[in-house]
C-alpha positions in Angstrom: 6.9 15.6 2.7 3.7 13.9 1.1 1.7 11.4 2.9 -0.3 9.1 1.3 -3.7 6.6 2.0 -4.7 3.8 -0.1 -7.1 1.4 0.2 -7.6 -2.0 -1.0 -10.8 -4.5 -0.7 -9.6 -7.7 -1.2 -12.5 -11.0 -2.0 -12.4 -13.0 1.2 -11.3 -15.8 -0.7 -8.0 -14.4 -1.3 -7.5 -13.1 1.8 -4.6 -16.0 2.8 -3.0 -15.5 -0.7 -2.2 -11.5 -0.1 -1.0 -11.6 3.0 2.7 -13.1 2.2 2.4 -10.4 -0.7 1.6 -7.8 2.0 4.4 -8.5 3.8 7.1 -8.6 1.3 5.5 -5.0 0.1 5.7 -3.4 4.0 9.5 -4.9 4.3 11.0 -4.1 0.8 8.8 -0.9 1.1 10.9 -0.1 4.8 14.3 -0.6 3.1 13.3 2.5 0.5 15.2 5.3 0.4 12.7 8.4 1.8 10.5 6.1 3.3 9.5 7.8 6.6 6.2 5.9 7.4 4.2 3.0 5.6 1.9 1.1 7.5 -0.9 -1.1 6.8 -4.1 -1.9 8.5 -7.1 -4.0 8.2 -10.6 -2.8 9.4 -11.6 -4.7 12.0 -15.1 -5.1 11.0 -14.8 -5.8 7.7 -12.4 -8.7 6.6 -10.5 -7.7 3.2 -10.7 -4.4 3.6 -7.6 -2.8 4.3 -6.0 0.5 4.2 -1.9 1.7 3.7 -0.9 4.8 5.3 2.6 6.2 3.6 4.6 8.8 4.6 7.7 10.1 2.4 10.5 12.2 2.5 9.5 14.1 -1.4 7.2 12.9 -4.5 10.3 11.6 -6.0 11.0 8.9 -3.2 7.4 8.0 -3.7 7.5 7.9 -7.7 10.6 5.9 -7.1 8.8 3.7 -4.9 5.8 3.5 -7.9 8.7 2.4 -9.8 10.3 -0.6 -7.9 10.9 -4.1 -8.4 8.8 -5.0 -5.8 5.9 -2.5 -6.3 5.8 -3.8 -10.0 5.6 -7.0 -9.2 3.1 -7.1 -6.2 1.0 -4.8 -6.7 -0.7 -6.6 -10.2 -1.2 -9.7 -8.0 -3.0 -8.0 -5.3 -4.8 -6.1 -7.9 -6.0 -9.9 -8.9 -7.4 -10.5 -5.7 -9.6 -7.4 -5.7 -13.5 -7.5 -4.8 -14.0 -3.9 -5.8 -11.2 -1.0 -6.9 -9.8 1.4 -3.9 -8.7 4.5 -3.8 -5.5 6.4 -3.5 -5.1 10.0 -1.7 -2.3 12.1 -1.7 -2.4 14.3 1.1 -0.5 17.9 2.4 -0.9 19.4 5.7 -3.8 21.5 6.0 -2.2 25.0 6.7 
């Protein structure tokens, strides 16, 4: 299993125009095969901030998933909309 958290910080100004691409991300993303858990949140107290939290059945459902129509296509756009880079962890349970 490998969970995963990334965050994004989006301007404020583009706030309205990644939302719709949010949302077609979460639903394609739901329909993947391996796809246990992927969520997304926004921090209450700081707008354009927000944060995904994945959770996948092996590393090659989420490579797959790096790899899909959808990813490729959305993810540049929101990266156009950024106010400062994020980060990505992958994480394993702490034994």
């Amino acid at each position: 299993m490998v969970k995963v958290v990334a965050t994004n910080y989006i301007k404020n100004e583009h706030i309205a125009t990644v939302a719709p691409l949010y949302r077609e991300m979460l639903e394609a993303t739901h329909k993947e095969k391996g796809c246990i858990e992927y969520k997304l949140y926004e921090k209450e107290d700081e707008p354009g901030f927000y944060v995904f939290v994945e959770e996948w059945e092996s590393m090659e459902d989420l490579k797959n998933h790096f790899a899909s129509e959808h990813f490729k296509r959305i993810i540049p756009q929101i990266g156009n909309c950024k106010s400062k880079e994020g980060s990505v962890w992958m994480l394993k349970e702490f034994k």
